[in-house]
mmCIF file of the N, C-alpha and C atoms, coordinates in Angstrom:
data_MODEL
# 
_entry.id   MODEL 
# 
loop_
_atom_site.group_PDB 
_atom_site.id 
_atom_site.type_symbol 
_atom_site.label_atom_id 
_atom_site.label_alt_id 
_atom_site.label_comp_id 
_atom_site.label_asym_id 
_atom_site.label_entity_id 
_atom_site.label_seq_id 
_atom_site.pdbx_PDB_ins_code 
_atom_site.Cartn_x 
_atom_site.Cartn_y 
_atom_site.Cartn_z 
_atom_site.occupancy 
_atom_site.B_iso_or_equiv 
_atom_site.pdbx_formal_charge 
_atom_site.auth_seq_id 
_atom_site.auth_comp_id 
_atom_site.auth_asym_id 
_atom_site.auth_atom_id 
_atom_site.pdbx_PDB_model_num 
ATOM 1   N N  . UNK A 1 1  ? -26.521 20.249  25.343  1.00 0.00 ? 1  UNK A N  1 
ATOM 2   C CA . UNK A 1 1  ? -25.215 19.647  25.401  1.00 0.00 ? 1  UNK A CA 1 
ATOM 3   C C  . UNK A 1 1  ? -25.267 18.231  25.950  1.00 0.00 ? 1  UNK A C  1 
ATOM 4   N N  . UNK A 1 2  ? -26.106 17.756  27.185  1.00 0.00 ? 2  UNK A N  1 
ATOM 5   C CA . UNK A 1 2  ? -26.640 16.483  27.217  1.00 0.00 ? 2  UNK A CA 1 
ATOM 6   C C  . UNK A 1 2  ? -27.009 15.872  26.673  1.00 0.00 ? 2  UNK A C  1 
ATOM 7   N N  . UNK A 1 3  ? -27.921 16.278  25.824  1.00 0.00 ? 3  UNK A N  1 
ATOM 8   C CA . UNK A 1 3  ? -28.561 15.264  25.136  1.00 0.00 ? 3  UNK A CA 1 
ATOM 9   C C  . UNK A 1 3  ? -28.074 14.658  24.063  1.00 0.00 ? 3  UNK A C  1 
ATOM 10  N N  . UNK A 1 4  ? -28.517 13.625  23.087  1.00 0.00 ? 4  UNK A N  1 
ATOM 11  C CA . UNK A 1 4  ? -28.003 12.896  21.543  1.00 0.00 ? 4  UNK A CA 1 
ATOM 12  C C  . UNK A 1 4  ? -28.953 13.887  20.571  1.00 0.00 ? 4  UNK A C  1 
ATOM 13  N N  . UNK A 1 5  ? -28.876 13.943  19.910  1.00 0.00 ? 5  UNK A N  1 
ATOM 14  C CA . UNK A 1 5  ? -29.448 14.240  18.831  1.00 0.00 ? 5  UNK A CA 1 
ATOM 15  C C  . UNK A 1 5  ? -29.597 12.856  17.463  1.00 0.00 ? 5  UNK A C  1 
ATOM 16  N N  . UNK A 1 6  ? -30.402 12.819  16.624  1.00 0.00 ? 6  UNK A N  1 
ATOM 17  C CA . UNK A 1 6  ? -30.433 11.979  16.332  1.00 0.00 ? 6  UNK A CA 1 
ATOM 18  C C  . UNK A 1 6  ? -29.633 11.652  15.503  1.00 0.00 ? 6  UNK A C  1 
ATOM 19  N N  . UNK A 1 7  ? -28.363 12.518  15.006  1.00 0.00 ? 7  UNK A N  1 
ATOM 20  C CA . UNK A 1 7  ? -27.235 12.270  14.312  1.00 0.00 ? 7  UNK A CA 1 
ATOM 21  C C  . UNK A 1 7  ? -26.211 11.511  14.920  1.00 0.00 ? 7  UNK A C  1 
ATOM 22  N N  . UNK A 1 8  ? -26.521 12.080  16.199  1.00 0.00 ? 8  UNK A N  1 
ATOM 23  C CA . UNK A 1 8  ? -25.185 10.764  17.230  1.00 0.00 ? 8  UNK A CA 1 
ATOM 24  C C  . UNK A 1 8  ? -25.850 9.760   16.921  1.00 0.00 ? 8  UNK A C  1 
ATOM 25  N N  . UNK A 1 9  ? -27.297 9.472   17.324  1.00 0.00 ? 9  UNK A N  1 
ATOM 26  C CA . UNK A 1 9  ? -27.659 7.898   17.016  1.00 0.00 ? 9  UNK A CA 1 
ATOM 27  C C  . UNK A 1 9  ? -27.404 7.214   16.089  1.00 0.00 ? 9  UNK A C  1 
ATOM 28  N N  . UNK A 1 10 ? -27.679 8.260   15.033  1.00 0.00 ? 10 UNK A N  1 
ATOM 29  C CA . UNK A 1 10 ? -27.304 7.546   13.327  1.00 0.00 ? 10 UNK A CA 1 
ATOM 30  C C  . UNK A 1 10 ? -25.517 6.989   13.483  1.00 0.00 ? 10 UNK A C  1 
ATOM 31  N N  . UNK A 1 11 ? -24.936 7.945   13.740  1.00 0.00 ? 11 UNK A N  1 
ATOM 32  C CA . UNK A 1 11 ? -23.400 7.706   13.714  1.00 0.00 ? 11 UNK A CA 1 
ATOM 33  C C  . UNK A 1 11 ? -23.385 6.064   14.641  1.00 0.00 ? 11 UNK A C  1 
ATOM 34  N N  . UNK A 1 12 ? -23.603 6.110   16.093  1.00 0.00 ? 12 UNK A N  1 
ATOM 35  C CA . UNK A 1 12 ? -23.262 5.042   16.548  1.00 0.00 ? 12 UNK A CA 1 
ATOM 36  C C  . UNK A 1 12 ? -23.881 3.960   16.160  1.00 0.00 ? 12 UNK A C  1 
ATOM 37  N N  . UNK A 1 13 ? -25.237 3.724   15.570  1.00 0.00 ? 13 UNK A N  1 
ATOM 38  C CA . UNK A 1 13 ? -25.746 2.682   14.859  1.00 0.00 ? 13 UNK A CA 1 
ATOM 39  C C  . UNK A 1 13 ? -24.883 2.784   13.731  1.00 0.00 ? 13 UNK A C  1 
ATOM 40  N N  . UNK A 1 14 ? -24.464 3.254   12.852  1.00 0.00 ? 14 UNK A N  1 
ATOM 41  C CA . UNK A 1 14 ? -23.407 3.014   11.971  1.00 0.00 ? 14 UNK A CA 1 
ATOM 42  C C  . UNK A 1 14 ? -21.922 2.623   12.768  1.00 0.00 ? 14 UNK A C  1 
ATOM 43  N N  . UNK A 1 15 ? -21.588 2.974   13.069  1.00 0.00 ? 15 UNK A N  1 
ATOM 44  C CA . UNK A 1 15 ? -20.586 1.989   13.651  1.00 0.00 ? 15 UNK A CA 1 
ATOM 45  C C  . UNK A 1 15 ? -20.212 0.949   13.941  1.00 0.00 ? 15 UNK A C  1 
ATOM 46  N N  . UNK A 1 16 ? -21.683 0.560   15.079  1.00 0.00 ? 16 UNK A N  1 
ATOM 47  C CA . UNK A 1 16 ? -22.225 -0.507  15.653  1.00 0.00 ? 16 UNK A CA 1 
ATOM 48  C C  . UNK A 1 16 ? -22.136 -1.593  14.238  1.00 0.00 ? 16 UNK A C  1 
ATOM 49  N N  . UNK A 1 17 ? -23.156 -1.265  13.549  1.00 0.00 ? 17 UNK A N  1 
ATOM 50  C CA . UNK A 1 17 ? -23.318 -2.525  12.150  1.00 0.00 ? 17 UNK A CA 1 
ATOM 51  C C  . UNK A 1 17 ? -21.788 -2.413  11.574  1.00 0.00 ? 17 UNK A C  1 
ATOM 52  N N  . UNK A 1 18 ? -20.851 -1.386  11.491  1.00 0.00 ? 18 UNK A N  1 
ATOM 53  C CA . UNK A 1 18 ? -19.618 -2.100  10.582  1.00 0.00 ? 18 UNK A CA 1 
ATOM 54  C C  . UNK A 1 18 ? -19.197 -2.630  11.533  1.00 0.00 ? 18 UNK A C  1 
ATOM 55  N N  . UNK A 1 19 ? -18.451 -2.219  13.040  1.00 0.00 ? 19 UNK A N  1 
ATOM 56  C CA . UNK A 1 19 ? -17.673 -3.138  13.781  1.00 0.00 ? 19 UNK A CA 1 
ATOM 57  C C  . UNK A 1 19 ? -18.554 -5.099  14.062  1.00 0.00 ? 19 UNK A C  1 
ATOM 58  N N  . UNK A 1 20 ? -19.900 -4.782  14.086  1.00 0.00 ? 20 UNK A N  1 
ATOM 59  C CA . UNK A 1 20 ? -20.849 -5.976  14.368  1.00 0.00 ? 20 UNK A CA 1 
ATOM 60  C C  . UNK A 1 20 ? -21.432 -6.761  13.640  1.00 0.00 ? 20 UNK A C  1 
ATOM 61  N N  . UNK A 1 21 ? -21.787 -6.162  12.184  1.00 0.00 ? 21 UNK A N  1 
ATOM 62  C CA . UNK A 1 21 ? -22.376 -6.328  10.904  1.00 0.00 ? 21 UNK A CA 1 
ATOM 63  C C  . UNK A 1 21 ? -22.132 -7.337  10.335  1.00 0.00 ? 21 UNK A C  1 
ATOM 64  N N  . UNK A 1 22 ? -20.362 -8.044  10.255  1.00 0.00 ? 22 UNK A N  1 
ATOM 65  C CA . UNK A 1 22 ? -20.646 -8.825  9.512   1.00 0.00 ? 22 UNK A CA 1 
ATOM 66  C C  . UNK A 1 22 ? -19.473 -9.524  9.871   1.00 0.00 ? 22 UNK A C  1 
ATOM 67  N N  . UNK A 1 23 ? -19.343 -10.922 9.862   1.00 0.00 ? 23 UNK A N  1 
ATOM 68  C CA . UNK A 1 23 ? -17.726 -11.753 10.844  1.00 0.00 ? 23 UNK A CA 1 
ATOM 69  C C  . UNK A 1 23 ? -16.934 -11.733 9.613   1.00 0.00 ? 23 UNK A C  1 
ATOM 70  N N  . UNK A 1 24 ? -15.682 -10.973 10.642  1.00 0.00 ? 24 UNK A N  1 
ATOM 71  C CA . UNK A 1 24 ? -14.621 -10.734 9.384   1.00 0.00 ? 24 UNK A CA 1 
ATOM 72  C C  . UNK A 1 24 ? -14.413 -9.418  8.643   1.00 0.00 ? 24 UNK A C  1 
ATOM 73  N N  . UNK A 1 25 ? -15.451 -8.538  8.796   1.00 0.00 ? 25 UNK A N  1 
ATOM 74  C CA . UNK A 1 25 ? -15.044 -7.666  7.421   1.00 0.00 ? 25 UNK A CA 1 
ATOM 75  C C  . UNK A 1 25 ? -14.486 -7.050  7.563   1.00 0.00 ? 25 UNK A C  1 
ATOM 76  N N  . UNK A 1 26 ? -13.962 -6.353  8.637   1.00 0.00 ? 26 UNK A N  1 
ATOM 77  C CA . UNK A 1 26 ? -12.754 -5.433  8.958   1.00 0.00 ? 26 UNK A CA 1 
ATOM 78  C C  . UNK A 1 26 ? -11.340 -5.963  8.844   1.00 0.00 ? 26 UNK A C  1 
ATOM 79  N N  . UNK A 1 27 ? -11.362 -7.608  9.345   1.00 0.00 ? 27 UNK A N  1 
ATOM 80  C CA . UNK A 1 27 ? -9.831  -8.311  9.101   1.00 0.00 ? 27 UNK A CA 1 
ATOM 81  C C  . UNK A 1 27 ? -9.990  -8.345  7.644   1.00 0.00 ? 27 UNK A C  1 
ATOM 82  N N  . UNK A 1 28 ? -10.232 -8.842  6.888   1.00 0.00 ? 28 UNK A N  1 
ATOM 83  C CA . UNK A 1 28 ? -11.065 -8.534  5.510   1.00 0.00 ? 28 UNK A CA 1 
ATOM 84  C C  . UNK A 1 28 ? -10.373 -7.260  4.918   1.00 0.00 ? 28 UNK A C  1 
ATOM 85  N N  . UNK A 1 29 ? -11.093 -6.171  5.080   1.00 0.00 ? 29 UNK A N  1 
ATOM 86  C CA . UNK A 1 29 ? -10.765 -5.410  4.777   1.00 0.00 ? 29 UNK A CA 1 
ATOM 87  C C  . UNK A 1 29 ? -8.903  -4.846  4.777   1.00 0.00 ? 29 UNK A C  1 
ATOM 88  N N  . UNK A 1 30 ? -8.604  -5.054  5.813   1.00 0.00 ? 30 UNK A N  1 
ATOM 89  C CA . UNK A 1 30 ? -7.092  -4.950  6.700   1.00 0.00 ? 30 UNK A CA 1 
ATOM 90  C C  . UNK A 1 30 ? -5.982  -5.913  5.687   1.00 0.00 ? 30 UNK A C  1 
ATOM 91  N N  . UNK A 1 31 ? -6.482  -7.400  5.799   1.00 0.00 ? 31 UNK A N  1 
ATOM 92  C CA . UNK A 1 31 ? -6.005  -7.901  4.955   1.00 0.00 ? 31 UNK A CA 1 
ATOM 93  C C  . UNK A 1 31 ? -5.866  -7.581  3.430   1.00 0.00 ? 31 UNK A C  1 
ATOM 94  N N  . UNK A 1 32 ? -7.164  -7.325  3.033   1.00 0.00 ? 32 UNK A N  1 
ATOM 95  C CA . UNK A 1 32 ? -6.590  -6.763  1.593   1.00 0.00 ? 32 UNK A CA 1 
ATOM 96  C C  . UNK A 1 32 ? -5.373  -5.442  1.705   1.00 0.00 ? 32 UNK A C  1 
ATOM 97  N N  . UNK A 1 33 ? -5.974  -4.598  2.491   1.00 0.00 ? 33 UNK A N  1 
ATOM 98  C CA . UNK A 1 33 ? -5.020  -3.540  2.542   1.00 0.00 ? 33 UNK A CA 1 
ATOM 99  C C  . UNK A 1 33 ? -3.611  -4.187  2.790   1.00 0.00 ? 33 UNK A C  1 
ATOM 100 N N  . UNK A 1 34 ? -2.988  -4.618  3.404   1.00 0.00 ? 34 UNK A N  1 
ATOM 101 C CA . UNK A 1 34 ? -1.617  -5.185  3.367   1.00 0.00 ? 34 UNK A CA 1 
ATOM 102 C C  . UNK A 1 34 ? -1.274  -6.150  2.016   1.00 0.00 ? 34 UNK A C  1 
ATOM 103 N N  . UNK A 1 35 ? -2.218  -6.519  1.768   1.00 0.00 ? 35 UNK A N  1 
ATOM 104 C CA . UNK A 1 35 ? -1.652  -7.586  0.644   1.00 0.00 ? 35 UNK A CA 1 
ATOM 105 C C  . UNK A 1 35 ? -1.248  -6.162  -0.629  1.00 0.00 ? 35 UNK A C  1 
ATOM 106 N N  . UNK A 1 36 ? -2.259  -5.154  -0.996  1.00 0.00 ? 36 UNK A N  1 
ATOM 107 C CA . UNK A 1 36 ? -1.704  -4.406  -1.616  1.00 0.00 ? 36 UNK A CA 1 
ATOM 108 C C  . UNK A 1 36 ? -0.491  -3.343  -1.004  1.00 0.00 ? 36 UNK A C  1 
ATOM 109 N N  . UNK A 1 37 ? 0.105   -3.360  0.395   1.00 0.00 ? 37 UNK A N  1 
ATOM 110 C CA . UNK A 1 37 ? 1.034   -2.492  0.377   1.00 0.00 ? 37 UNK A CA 1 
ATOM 111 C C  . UNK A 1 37 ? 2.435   -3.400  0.098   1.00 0.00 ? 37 UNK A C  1 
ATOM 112 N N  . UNK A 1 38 ? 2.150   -4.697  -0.087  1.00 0.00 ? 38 UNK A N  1 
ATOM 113 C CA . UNK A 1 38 ? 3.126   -5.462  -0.237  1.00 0.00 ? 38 UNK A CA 1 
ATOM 114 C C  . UNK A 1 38 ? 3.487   -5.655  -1.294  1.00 0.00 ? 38 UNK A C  1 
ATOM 115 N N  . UNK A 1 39 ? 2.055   -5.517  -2.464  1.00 0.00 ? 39 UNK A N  1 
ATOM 116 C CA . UNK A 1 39 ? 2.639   -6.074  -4.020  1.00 0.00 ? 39 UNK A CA 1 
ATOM 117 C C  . UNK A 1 39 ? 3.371   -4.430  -4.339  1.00 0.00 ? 39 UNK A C  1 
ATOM 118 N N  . UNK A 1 40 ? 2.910   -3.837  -3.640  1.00 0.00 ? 40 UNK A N  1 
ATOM 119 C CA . UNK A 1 40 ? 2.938   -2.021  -4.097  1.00 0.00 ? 40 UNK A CA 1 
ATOM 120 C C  . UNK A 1 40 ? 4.968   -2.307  -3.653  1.00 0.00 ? 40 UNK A C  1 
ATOM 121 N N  . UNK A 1 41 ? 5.081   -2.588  -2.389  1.00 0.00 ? 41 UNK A N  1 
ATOM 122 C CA . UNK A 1 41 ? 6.936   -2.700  -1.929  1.00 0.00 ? 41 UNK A CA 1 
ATOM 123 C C  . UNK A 1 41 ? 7.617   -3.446  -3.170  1.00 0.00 ? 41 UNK A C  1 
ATOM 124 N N  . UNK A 1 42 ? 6.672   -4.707  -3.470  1.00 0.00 ? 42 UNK A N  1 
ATOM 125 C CA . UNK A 1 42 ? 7.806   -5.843  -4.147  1.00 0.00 ? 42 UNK A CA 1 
ATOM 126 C C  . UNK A 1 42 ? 7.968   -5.635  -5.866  1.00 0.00 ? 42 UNK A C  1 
ATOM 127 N N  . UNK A 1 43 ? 7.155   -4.581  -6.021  1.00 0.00 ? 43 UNK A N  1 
ATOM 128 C CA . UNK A 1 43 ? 7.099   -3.754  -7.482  1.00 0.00 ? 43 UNK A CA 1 
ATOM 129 C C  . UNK A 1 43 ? 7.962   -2.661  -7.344  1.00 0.00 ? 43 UNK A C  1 
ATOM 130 N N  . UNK A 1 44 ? 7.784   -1.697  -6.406  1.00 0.00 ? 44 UNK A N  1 
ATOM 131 C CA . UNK A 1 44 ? 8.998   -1.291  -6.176  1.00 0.00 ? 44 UNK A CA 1 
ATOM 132 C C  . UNK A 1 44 ? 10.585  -1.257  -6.064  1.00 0.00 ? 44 UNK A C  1 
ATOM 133 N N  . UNK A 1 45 ? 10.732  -2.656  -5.436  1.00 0.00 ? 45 UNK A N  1 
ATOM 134 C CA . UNK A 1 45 ? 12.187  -3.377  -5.504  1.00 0.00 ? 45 UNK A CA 1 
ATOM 135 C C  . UNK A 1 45 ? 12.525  -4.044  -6.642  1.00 0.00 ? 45 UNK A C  1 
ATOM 136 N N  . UNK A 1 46 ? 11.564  -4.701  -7.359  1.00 0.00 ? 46 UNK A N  1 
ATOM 137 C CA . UNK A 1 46 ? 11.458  -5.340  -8.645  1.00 0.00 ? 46 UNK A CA 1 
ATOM 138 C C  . UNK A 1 46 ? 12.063  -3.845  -9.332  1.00 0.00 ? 46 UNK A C  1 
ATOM 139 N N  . UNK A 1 47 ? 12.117  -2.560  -9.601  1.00 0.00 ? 47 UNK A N  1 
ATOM 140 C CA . UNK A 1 47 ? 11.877  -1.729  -10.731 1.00 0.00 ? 47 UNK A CA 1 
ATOM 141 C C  . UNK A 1 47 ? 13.624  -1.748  -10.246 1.00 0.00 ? 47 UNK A C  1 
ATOM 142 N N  . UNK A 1 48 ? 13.993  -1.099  -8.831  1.00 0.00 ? 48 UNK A N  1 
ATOM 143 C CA . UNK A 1 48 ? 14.928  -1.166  -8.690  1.00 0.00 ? 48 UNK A CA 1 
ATOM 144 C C  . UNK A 1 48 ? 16.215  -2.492  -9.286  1.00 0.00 ? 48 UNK A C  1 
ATOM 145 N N  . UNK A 1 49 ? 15.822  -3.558  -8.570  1.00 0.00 ? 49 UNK A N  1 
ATOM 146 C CA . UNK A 1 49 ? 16.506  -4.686  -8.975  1.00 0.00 ? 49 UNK A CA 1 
ATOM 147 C C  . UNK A 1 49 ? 16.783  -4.471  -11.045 1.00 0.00 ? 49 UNK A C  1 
ATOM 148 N N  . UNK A 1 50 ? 16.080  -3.794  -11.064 1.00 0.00 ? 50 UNK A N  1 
ATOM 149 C CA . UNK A 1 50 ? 15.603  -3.429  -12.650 1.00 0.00 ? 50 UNK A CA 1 
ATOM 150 C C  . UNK A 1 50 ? 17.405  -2.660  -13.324 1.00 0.00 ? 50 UNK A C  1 
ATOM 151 N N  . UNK A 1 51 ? 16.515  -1.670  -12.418 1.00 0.00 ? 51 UNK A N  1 
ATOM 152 C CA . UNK A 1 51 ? 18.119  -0.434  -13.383 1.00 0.00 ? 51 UNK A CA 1 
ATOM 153 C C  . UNK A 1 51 ? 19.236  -1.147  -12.404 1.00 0.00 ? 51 UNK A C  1 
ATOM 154 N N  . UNK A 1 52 ? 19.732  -1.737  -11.462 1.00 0.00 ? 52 UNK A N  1 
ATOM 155 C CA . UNK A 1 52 ? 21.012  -2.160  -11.347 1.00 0.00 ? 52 UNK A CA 1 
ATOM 156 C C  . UNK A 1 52 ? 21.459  -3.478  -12.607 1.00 0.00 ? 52 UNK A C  1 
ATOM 157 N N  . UNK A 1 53 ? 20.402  -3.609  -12.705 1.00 0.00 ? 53 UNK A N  1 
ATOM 158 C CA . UNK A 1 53 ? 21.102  -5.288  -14.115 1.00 0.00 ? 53 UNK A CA 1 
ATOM 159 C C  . UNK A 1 53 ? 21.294  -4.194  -15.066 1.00 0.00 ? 53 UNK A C  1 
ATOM 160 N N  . UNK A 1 54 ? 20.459  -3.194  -15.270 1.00 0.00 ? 54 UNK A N  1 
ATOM 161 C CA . UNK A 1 54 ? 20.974  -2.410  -16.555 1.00 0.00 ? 54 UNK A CA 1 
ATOM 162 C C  . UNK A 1 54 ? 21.979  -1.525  -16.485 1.00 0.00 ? 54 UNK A C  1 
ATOM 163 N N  . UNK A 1 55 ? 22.164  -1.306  -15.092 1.00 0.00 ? 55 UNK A N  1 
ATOM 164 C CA . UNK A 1 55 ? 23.066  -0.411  -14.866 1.00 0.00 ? 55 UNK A CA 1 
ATOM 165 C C  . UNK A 1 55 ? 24.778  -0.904  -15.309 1.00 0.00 ? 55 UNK A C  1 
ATOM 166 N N  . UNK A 1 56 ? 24.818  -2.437  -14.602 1.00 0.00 ? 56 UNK A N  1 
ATOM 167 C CA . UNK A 1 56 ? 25.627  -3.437  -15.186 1.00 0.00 ? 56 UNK A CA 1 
ATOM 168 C C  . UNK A 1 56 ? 25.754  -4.237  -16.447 1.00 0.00 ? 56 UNK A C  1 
ATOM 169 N N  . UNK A 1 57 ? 24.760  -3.886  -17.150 1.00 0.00 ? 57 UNK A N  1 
ATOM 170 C CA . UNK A 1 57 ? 24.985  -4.389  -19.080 1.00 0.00 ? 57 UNK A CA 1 
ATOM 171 C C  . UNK A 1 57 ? 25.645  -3.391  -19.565 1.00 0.00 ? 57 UNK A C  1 
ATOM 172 N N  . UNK A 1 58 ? 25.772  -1.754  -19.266 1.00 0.00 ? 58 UNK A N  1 
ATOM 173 C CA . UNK A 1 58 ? 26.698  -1.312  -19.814 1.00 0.00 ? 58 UNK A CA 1 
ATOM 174 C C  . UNK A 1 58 ? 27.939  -1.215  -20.074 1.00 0.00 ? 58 UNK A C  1 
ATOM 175 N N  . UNK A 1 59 ? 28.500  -0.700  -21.449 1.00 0.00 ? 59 UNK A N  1 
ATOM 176 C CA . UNK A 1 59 ? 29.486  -1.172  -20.907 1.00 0.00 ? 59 UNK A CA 1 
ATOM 177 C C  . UNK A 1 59 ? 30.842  0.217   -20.897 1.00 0.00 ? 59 UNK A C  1 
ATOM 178 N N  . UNK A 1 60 ? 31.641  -0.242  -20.251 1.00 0.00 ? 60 UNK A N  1 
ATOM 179 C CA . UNK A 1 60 ? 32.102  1.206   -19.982 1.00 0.00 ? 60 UNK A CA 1 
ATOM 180 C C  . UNK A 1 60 ? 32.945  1.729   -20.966 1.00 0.00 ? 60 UNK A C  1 
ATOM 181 N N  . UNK A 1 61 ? 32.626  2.914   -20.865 1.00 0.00 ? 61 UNK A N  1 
ATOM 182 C CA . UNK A 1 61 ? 33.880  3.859   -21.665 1.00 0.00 ? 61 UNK A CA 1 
ATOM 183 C C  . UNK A 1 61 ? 35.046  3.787   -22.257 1.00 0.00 ? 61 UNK A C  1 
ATOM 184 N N  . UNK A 1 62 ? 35.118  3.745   -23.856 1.00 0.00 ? 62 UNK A N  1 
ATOM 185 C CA . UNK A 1 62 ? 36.472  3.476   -23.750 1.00 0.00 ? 62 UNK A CA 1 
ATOM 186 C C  . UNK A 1 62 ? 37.142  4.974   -23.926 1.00 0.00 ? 62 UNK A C  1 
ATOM 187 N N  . UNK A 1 63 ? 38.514  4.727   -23.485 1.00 0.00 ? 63 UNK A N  1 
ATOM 188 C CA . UNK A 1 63 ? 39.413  6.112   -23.823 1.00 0.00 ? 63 UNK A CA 1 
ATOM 189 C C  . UNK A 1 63 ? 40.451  5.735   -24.771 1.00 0.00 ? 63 UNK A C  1 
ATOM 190 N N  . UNK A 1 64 ? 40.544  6.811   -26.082 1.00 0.00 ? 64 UNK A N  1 
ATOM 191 C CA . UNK A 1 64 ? 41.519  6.442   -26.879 1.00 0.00 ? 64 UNK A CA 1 
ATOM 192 C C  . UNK A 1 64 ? 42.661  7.655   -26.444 1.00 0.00 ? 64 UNK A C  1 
ATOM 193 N N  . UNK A 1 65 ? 44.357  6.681   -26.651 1.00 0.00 ? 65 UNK A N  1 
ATOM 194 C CA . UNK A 1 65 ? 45.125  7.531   -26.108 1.00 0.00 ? 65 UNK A CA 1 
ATOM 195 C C  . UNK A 1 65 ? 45.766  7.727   -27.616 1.00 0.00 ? 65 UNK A C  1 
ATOM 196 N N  . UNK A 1 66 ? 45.967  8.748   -27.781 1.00 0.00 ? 66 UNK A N  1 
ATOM 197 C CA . UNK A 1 66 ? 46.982  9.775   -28.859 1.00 0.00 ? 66 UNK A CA 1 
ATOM 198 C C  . UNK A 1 66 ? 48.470  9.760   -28.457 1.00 0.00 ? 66 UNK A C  1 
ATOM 199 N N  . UNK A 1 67 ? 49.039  9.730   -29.504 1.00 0.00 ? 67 UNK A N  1 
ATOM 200 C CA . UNK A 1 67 ? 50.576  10.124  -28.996 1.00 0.00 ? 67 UNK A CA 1 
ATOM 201 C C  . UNK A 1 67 ? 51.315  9.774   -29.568 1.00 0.00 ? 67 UNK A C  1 
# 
């Protein structure tokens, strides 16, 4: 239970090289990730903004009265 085994070592030398490995690649990484949750929101609102213009080209109902 003391001791490492050499799988902890492997793990924390892997760690070690992504957090240390290389300047930047985690902001890097982070950054891309936001840039896609943003185009992912503004495609979203875009679809919306979408069906309200279409929602408003229709045109409404007419009723014919008898009598």
């Amino acid at each position: 239970m003391g001791s490492f085994s050499i799988w902890h070592l492997l793990i924390v030398l892997a760690v070690v090289l992504v957090l240390f490995g290389g300047r930047g690649k985690i902001s890097n990484i982070m950054g891309d990730f936001a840039q896609g949750i943003n185009a992912f929101k503004k495609g979203l609102k875009s679809d919306k903004d979408e069906e309200v213009a279409k929602a408003s080209d229709r045109k409404p109902t007419e009723t014919i009265e008898r009598g």
